[in-house]
VEXDREN-2710 file (C-alpha; in Angstrom, 1 decimal):
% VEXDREN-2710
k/r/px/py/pz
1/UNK/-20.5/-36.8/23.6
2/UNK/-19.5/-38.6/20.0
3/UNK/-22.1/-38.4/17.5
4/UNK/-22.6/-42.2/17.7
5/UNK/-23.6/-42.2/21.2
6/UNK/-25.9/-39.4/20.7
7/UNK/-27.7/-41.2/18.5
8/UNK/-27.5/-44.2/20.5
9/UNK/-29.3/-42.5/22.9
10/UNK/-31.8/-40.9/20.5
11/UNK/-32.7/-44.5/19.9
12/UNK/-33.0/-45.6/23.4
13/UNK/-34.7/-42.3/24.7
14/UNK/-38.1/-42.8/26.8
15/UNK/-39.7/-40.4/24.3
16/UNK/-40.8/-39.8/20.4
17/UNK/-37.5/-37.9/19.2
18/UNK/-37.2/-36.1/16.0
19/UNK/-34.9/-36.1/13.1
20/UNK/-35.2/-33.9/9.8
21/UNK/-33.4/-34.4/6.5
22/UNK/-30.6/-32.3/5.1
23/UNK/-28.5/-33.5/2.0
24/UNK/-25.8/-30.7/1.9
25/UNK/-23.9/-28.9/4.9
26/UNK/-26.3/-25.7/4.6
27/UNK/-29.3/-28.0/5.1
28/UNK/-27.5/-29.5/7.7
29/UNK/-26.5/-26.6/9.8
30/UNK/-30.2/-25.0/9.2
31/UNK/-31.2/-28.2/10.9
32/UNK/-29.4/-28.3/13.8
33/UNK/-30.0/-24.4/14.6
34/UNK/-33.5/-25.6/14.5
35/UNK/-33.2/-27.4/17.6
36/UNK/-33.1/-31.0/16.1
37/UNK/-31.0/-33.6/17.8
38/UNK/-30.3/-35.1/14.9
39/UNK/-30.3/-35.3/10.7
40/UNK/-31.2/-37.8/8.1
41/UNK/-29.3/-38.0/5.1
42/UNK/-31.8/-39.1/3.1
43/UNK/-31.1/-41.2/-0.5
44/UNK/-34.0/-39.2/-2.0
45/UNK/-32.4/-35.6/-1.5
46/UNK/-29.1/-36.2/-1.9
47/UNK/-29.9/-38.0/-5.7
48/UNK/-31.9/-35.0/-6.0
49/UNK/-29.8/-32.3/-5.2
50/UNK/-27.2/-34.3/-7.6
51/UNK/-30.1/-33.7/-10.2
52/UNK/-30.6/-37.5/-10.5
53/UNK/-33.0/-40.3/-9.7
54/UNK/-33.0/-42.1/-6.6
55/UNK/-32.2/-45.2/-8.1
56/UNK/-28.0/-45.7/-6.9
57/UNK/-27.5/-43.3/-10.1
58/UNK/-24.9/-41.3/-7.9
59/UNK/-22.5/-43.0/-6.8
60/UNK/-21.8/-44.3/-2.8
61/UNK/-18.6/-42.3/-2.8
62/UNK/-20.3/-39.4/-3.9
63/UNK/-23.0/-39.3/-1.3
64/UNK/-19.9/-39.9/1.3
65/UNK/-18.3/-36.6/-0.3
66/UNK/-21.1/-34.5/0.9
67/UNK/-22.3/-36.8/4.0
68/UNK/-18.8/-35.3/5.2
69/UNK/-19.3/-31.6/4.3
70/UNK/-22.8/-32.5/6.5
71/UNK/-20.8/-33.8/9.1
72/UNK/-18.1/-31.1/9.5
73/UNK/-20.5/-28.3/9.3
74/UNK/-22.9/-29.7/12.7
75/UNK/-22.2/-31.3/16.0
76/UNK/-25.5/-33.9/15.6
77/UNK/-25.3/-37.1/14.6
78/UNK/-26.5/-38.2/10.9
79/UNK/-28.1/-41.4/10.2
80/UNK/-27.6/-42.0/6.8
81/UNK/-30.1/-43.5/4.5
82/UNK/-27.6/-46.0/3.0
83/UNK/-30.2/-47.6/0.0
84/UNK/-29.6/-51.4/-0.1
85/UNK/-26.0/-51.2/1.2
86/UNK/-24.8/-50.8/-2.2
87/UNK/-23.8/-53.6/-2.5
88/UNK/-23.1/-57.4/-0.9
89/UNK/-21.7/-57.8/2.4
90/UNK/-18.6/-56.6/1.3
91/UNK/-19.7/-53.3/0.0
92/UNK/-21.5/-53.0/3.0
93/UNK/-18.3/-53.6/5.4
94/UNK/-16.2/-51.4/3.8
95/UNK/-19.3/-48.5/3.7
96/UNK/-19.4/-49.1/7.6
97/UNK/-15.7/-48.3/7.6
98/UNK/-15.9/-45.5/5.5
99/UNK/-18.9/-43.3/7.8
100/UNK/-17.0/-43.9/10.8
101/UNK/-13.9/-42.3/9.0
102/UNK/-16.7/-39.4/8.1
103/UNK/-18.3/-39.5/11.6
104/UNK/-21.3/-40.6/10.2
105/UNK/-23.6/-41.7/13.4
106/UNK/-25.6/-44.3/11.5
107/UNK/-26.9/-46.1/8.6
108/UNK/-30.1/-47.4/7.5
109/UNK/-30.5/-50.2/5.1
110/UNK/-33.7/-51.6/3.2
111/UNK/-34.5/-55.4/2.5
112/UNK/-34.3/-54.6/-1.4
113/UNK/-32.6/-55.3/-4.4
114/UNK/-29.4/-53.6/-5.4
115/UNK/-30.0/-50.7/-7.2
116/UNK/-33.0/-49.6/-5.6
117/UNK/-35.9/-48.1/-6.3
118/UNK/-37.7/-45.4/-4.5
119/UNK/-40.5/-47.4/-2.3
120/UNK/-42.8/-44.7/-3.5
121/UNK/-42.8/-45.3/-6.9
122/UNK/-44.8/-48.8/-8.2
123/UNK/-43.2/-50.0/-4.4
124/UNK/-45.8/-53.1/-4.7
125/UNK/-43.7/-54.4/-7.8
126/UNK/-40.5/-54.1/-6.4
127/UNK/-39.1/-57.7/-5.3
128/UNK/-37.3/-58.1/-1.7
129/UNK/-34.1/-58.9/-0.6
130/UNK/-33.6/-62.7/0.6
131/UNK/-33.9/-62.4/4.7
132/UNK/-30.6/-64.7/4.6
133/UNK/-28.5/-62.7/2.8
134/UNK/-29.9/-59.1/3.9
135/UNK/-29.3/-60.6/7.7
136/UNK/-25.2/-61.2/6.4
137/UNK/-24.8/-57.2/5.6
138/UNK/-26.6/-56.5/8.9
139/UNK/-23.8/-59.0/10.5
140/UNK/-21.0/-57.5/8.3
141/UNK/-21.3/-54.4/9.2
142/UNK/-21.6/-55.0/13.0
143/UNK/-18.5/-56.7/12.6
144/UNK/-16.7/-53.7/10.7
145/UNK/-17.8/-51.4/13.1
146/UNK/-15.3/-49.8/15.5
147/UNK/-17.2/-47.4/17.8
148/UNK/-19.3/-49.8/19.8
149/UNK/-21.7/-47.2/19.7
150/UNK/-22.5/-46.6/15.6
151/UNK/-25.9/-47.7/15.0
152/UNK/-27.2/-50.0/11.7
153/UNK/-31.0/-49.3/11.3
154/UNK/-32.7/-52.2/9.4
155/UNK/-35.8/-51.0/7.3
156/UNK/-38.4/-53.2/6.6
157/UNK/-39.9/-52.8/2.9
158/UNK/-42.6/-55.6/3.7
159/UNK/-45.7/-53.0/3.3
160/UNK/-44.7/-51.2/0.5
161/UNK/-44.5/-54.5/-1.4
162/UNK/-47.7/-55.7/-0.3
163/UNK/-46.7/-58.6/1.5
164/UNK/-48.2/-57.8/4.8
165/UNK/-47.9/-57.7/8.5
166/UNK/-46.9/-61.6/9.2
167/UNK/-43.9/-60.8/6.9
168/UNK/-42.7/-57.4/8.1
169/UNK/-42.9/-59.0/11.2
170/UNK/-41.0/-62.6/10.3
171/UNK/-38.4/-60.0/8.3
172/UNK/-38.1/-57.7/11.4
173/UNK/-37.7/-60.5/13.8
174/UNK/-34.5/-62.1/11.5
175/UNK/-33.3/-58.6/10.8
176/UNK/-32.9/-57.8/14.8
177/UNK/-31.6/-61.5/15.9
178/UNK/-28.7/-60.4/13.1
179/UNK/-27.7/-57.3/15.2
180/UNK/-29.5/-54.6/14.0
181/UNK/-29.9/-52.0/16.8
182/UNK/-33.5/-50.5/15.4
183/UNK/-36.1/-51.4/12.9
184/UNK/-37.4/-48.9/10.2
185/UNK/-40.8/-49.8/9.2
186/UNK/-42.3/-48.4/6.3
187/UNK/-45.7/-47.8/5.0
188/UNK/-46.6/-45.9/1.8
189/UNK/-50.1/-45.5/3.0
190/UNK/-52.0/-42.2/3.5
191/UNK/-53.1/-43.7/7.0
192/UNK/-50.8/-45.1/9.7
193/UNK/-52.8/-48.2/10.3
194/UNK/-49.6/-50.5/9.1
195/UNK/-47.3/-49.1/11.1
196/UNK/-49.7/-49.1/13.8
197/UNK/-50.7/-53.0/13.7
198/UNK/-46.8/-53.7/13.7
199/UNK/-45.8/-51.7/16.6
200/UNK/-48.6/-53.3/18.7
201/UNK/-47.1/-57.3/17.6
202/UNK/-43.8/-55.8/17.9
203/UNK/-43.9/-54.7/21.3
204/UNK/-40.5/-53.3/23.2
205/UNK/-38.2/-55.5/21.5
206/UNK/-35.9/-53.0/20.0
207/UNK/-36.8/-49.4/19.1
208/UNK/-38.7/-48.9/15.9
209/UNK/-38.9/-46.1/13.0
210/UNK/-41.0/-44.2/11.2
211/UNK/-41.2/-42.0/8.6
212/UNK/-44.6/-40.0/8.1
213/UNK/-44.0/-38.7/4.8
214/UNK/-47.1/-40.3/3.2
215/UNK/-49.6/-40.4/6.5
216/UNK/-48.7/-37.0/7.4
217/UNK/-52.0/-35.9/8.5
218/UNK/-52.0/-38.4/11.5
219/UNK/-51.3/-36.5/15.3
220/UNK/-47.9/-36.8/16.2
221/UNK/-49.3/-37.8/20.1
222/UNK/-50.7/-41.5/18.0
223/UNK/-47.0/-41.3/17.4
224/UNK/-46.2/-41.1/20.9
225/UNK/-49.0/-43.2/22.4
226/UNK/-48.0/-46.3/20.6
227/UNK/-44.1/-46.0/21.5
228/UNK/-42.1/-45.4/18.3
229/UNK/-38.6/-43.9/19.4
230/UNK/-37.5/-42.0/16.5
231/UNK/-40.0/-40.0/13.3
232/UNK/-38.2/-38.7/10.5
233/UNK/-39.1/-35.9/8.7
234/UNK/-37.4/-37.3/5.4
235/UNK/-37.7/-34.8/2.7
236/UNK/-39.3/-31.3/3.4
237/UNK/-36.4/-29.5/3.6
238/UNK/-35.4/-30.5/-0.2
239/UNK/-39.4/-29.9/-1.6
240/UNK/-39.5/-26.6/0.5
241/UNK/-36.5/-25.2/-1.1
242/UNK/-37.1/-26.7/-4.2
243/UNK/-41.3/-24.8/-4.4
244/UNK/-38.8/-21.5/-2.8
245/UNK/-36.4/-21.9/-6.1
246/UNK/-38.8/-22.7/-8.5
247/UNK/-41.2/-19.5/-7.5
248/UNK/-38.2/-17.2/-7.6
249/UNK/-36.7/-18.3/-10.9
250/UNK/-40.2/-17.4/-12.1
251/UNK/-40.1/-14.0/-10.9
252/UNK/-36.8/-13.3/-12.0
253/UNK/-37.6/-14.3/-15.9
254/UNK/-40.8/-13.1/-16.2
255/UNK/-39.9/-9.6/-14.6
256/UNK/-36.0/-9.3/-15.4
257/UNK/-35.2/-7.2/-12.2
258/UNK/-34.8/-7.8/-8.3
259/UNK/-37.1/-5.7/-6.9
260/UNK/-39.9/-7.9/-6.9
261/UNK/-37.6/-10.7/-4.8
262/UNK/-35.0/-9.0/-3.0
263/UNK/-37.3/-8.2/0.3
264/UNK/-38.5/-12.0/0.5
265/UNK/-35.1/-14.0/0.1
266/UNK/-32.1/-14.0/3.0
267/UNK/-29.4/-11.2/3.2
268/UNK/-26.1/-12.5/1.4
269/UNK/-25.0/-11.5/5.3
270/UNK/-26.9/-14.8/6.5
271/UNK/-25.6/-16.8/4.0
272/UNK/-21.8/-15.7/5.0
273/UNK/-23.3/-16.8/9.0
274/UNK/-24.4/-20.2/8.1
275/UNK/-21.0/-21.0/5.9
276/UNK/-19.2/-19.4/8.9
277/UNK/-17.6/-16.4/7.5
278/UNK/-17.5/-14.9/11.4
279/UNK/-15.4/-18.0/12.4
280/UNK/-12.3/-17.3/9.3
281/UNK/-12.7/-14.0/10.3
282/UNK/-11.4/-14.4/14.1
283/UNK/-9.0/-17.3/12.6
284/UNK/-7.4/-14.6/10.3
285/UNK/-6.4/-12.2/13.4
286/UNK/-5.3/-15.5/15.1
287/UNK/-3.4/-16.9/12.4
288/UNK/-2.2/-14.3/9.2
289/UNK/0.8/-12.4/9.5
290/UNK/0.2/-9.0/11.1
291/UNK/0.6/-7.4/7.7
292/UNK/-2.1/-8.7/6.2
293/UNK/-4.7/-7.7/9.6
294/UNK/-5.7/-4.2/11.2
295/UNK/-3.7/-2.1/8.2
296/UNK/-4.5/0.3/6.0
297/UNK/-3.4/2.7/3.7
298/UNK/-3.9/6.5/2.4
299/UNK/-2.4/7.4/-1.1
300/UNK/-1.7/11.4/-1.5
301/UNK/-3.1/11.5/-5.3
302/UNK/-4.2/15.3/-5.1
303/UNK/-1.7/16.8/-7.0
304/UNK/-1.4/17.5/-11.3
305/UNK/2.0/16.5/-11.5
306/UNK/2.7/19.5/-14.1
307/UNK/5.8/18.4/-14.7
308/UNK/4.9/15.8/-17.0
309/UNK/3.6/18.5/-19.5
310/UNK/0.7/17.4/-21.8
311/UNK/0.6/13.7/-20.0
312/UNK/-1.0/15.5/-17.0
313/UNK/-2.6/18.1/-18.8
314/UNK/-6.6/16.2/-18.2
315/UNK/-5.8/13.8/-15.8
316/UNK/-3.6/13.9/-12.6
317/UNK/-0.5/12.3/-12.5
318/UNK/-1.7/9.3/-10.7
319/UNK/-3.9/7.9/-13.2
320/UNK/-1.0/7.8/-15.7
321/UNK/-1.0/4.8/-18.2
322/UNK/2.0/2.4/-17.0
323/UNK/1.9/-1.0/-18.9
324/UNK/-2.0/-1.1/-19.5
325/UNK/-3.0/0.1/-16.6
326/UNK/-3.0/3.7/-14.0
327/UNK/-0.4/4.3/-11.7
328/UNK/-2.5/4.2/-8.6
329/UNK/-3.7/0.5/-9.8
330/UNK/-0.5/-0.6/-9.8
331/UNK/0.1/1.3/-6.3
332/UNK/-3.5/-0.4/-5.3
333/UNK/-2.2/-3.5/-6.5
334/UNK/1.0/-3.8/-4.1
335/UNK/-0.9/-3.0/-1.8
336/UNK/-3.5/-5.8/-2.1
337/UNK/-0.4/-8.1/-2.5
338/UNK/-0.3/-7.9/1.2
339/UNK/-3.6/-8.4/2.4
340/UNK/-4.2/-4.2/2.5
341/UNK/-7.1/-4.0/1.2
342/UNK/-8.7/-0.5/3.3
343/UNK/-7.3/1.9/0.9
344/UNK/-8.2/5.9/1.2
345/UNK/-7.0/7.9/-1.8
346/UNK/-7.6/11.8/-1.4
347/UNK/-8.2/13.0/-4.7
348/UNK/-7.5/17.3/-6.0
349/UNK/-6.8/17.4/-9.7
350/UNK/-9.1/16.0/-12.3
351/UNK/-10.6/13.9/-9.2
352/UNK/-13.5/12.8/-11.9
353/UNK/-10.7/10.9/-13.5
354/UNK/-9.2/8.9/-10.2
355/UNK/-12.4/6.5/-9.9
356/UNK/-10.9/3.2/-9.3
357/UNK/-13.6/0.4/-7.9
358/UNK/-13.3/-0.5/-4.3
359/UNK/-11.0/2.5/-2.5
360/UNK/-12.6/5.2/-0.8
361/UNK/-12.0/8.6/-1.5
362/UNK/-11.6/11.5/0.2
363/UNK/-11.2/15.1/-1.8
364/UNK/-8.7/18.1/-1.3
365/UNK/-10.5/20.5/-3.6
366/UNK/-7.8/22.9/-2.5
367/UNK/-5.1/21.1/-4.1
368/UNK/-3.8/24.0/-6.2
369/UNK/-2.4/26.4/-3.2
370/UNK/-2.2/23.7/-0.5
371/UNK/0.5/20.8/0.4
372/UNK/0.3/16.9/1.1
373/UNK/-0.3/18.1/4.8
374/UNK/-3.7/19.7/3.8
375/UNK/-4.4/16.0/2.2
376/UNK/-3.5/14.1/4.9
377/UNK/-5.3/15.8/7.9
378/UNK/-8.6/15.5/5.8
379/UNK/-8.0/11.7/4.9
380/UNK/-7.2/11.1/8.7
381/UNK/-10.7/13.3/9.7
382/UNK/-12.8/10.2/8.0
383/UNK/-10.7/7.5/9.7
384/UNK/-10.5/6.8/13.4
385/UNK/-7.2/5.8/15.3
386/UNK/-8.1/2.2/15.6
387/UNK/-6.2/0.5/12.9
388/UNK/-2.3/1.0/11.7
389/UNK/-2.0/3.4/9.4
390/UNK/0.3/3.8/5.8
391/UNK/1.0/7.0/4.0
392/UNK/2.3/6.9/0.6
393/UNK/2.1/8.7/-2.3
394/UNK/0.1/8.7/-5.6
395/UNK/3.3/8.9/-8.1
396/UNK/5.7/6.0/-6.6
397/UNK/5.7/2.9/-7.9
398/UNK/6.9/-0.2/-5.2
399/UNK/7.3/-3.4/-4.4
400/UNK/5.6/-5.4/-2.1
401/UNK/7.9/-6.2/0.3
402/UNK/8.3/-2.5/1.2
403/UNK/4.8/-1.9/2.7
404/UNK/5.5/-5.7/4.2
405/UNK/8.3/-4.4/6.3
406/UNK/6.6/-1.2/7.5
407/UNK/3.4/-3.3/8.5
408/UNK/5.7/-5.4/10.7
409/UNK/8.0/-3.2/12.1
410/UNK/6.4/-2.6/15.8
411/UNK/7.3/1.4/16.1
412/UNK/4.9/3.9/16.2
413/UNK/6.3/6.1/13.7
414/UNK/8.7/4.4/10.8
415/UNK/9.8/5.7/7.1
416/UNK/12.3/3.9/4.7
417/UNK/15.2/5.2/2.8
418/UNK/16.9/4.1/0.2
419/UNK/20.4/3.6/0.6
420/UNK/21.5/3.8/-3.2
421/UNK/20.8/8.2/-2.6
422/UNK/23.6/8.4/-5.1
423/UNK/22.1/7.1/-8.1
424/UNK/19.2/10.6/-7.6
425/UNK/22.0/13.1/-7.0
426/UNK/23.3/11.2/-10.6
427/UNK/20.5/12.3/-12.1
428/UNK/20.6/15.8/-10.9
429/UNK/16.7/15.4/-9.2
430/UNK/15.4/16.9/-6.1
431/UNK/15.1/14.2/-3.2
432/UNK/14.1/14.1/0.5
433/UNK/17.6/13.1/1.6
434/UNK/17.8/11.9/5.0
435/UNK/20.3/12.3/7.9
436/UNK/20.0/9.5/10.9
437/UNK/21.5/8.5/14.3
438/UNK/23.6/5.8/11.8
439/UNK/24.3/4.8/8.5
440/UNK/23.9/1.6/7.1
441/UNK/26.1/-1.0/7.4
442/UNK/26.8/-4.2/8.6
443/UNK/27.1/-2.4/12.6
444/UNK/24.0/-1.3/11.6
445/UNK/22.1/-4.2/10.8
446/UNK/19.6/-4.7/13.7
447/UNK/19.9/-1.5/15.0
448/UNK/17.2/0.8/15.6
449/UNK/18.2/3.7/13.8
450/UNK/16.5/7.4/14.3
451/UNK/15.9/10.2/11.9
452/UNK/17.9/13.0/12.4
453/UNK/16.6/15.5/9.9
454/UNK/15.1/14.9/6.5
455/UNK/15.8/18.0/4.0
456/UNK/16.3/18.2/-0.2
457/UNK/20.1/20.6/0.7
458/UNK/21.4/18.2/2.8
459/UNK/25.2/17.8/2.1
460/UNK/26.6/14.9/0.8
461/UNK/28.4/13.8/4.0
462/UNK/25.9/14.1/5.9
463/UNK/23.3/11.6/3.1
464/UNK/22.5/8.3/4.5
465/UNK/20.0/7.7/2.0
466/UNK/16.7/9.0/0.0
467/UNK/13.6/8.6/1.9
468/UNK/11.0/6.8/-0.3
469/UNK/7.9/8.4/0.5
470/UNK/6.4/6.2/3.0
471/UNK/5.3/6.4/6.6
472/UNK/3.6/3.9/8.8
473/UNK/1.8/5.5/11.9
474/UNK/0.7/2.9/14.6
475/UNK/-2.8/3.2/15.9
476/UNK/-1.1/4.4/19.3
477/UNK/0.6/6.8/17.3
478/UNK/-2.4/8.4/15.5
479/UNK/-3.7/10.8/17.9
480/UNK/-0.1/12.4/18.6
481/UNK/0.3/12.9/15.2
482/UNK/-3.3/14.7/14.4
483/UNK/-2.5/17.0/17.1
484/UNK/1.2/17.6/15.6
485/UNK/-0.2/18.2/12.1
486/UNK/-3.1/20.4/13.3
487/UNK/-0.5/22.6/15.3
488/UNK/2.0/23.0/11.8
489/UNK/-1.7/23.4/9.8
490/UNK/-2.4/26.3/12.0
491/UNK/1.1/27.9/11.5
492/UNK/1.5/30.8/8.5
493/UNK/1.9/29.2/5.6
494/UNK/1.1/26.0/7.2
495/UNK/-1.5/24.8/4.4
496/UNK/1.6/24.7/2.0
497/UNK/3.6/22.6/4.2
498/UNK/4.6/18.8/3.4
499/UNK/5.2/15.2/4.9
500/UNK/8.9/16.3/5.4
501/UNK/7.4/19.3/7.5
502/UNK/5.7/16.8/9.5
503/UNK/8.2/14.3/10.2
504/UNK/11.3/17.1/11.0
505/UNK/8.3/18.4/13.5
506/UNK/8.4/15.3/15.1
507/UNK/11.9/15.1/15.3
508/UNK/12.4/18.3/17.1
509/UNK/9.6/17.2/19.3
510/UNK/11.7/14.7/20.3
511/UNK/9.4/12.3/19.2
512/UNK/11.2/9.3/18.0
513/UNK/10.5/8.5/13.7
514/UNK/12.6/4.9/13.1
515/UNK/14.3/4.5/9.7
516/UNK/14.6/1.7/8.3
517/UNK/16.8/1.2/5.3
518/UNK/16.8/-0.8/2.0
519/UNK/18.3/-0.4/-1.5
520/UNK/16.5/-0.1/-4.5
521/UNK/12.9/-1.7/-5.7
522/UNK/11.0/1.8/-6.0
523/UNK/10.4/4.4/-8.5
524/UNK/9.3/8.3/-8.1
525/UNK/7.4/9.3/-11.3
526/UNK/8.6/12.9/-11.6
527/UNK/9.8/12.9/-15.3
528/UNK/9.2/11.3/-18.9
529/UNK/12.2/9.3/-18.4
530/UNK/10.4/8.0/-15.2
531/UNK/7.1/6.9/-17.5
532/UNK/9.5/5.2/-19.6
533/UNK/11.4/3.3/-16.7
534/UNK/7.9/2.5/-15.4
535/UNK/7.0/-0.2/-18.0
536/UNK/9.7/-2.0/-17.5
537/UNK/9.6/-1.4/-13.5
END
């Protein structure tokens, strides 16, 4: 049902109905999970949660701004408390206009002046609009409106400027012959005996308003008995939160610490519920690439890296100064680049040094007489097989797009290689040189291509490239490969072995590990000429 007929039928229900003010989206939602059918955006709290006077100091397009951050965040219709119109009939046309843009259900307008006062401050000295004119914006805006259904609420301001009952009455009468669909009539008394004495002359002519701010203390059944369709509960929320701020700002000077506050204030968790945070989260697995959803990462940072000499002498290798900043936060940051942000580093050497915020860390205390294996199986013991998985290591520096194309290749098991292998046999390093089903080239492109062995004395015709140090294990993958690496583990000298141990393993298991190639965009920090390279990188 649109929000205009809902209110419509607020209106025209056979019983008292409730709305409560809200004057931002929060409010708003806290309102409608309250169970009310409906919101007021009232003049006072919006001014007020602007920080100024209810007096048209904000601005009309202002109060639209967040009347439609109200709107979006509830499914209940919102009568706005829309002042004087802001305006002539013009203004008051084109505000019409404007709210049904916003879904905005309703507006209510007072016989006033423009810019208004607040009817509760020295209301008996505020003069009243002429009935003539204030019947023309009740006109104008029936004629701007669109939805048959959108509802303009005229509000009688005969009481609170002591005129009496025969002219909230005469005003009423004009106001409804003009079109308007309800009256509002307002008291600023402590007791509902104005209000009471109209509804009685009034009769059933059109449905009627209140708002019990002032008589508060009357029974809500008088209320009912008398017929009034709609009470609104104008500005509670705003004075409950503001008593709730002010007594916790308090506390917070005078005692400088959050113990005294933290058990009577909401979780930051509800706070992420009411703004929705659940809802993005389902969109993301909808709607993100896959590489930025259900990935994560473990960085092999156990080892000294010795052969860096007195670079490494304190601090492991991975928490090497490149540009300003370690290694691994430059590793952490390519990472990040691509929405991986689940990121388990197992830590050997110097671990007191590898304490990066926001990564989780798993240690290898045997470091010193054990491979990347050894590292790998205990990261894996803390992570279950529910999420894809990427293995790098601590000491390679990479671009982004690398651990983009692992996420989104659909294997279980894939590695890169670098097909520019000629460029490390240049340099007279060790490398993992790999061997696969075929070499790159343009045949190639497309193909899935296989691993065939992976080994540092491979000869040169048999080199199809340099495998980079990455793996990506699908979740489907995981539970193959734990019980692969805890069968080499067990094997004599099986606590020295490394990833290359692992993937040739596989191989001969005839389980299938996809290559997929690439040239360039990495760098292996094994010498000083590497820590050079790597501010430039």
């Amino acid at each position: 049902m649109n929000k205009t007929t809902q209110f419509k039928h607020l209106l025209q229900s056979n019983q008292l109905e409730f709305i409560l003010e809200a004057h931002n989206g929060l409010s708003a939602k806290i309102g409608e999970e309250a169970g009310f059918k409906g919101l007021w955006g009232s003049g006072l709290s919006l001014s007020a949660q602007f920080g100024v006077r209810d007096n048209n100091e904000a601005s009309w397009t202002q109060l639209l701004e967040m009347l439609e951050f109200m709107s979006d965040a509830t499914s209940i219709p919102i009568l706005l408390d829309g002042d004087t119109g802001y305006g002539n009939f013009n203004n008051m046309q084109r505000l019409v206009q404007k709210l049904e843009q916003r879904d905005i259900a309703a507006v209510c307008i007072e016989d006033k002046l423009f810019p208004k006062t607040n009817s509760f401050i020295k209301g008996t000295a505020q003069p009243l609009a002429d009935v003539d004119e204030f019947c023309g914006k009740i006109k104008a805006g029936k004629d701007a409106q669109r939805d048959d259904d959108f509802s303009i609420v005229a509000r009688v301001e005969a009481f609170i400027a002591g005129w009496g009952l025969q002219e909230a009455l005469r005003r009423a009468e004009a106001y409804h012959a003009a079109g308007a669909d309800a009256i509002l009539i307002h008291s600023a008394l402590s007791v509902p005996d104005e209000v009471l004495a109209f509804k009685r002359e009034w009769g059933e002519r059109c449905p009627v308003v209140i708002v019990p701010t002032k008589y508060y203390a009357t029974p809500t059944d008088v209320f009912r008995d008398h017929g009034f369709s709609l009470c609104i509960w104008a500005n509670q929320i705003l004075r409950a939160s503001i008593s709730a701020m002010q007594q916790t700002a308090r506390t917070l000077a005078e005692e400088e610490n959050l113990l005294s506050i933290e058990d009577r204030i909401v979780p930051v968790a509800e706070v992420f519920r009411l703004q929705g945070a659940g809802e993005l989260q389902e969109a993301e697995k909808r709607y993100l690439p896959k590489s930025t959803r259900g990935i994560r990462a473990i960085v092999l940072a156990a080892s000294q890296g010795g052969e860096l000499g007195e670079l490494t002498r304190e601090k492991p290798k991975a928490m090497l100064d490149i540009s300003g900043a370690p290694l691994l936060s430059r590793i952490v940051d390519a990472y990040n680049a691509v929405g991986i942000k689940q990121i388990t580093v197992v830590r050997g050497f110097g671990k007191e040094h590898v304490n990066l915020p926001n990564l989780h860390y798993v240690d290898n205390d045997d470091f010193a007489d054990t491979g990347e294996l050894l590292s790998l199986h205990r990261a894996l013991s803390e992570l279950d097989d529910s999420q894809d998985t990427l293995i790098s290591y601590g000491d390679v520096l990479f671009n982004k797009y690398i651990p983009q194309m692992l996420s989104d290749e659909k294997s279980d098991i894939v590695i890169m290689a670098d097909t520019h292998w000629q460029e490390s046999v240049n340099r007279h390093r060790q490398a993992d040189y790999v061997n696969c089903s075929q070499a790159s080239s343009r045949r190639a492109f497309g193909a899935k291509i296989q691993l065939c062995r992976i080994d540092e004395k491979l000869p040169d015709e048999a080199i199809h490239g340099e495998w980079m140090g990455f793996v990506k294990l699908a979740s489907t993958a995981l539970p193959l490969v734990r019980q692969h690496l805890e069968t080499l583990l067990a094997k004599q000298n099986g606590r020295q072995a490394k990833l290359p141990d692992l993937l040739n393993h596989l191989v001969m298991q005839q389980i299938p590990v996809q290559v997929l190639y690439t040239t360039g965009h990495w760098l292996d920090i094994d010498s000083l000429d590497d820590v050079v390279q790597a501010g430039s990188f």
